[in-house]
C-alpha positions in Angstrom: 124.8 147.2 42.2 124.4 148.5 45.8 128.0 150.1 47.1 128.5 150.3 50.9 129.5 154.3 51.2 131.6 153.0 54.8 133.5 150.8 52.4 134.5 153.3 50.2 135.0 156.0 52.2 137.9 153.2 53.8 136.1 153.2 57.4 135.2 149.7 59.5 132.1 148.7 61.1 130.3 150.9 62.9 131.3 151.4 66.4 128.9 149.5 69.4 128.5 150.8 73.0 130.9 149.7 75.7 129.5 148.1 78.6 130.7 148.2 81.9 130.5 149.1 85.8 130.6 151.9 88.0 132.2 150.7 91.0 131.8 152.5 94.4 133.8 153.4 97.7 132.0 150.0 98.9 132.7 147.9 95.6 129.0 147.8 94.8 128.8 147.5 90.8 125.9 148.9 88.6 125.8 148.6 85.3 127.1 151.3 83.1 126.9 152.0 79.1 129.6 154.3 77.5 127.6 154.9 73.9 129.5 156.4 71.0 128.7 159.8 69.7 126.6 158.4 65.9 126.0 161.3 64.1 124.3 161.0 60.6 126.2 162.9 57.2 125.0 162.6 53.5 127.7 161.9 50.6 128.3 162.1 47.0 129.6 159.2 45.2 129.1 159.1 41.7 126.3 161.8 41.3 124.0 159.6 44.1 124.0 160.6 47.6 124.1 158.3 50.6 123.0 159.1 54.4 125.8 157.3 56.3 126.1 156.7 59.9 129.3 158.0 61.5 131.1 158.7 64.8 132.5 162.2 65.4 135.9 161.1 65.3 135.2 159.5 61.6 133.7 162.9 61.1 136.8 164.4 62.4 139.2 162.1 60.4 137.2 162.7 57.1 137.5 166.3 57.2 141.1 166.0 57.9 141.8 164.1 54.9 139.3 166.3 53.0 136.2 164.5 52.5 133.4 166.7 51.9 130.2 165.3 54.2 127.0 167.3 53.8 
């Protein structure tokens, strides 16, 4: 049975880019893309180890709560 290592380490879906404009002094709008910072960490869970997408933040959160990401 597959496990989903986001699930069980008690984190959501996995954040999308925020789209956008840049607006200037004259109003003109072009489009702008805010993406969020992905970074890729490996973890243990029951002797098998997953590579698991996850924001810095999540990173951050984790190691606050003392997760141990490789």
């Amino acid at each position: 049975m597959a496990i989903n290592p986001r699930k069980h380490l008690g984190l959501g879906p996995l954040k999308k880019p925020l789209f956008g404009h840049n607006r200037s002094h004259a109003l003109n709008a072009t489009q702008k893309i805010s993406k969020p910072n992905i970074q890729k960490r490996k973890i243990t869970i029951n002797d098998k180890v997953y590579v698991v997408k996850l924001t810095v933040r999540e990173i951050r959160t984790l190691d606050k709560k003392g997760v141990s990401l490789k």
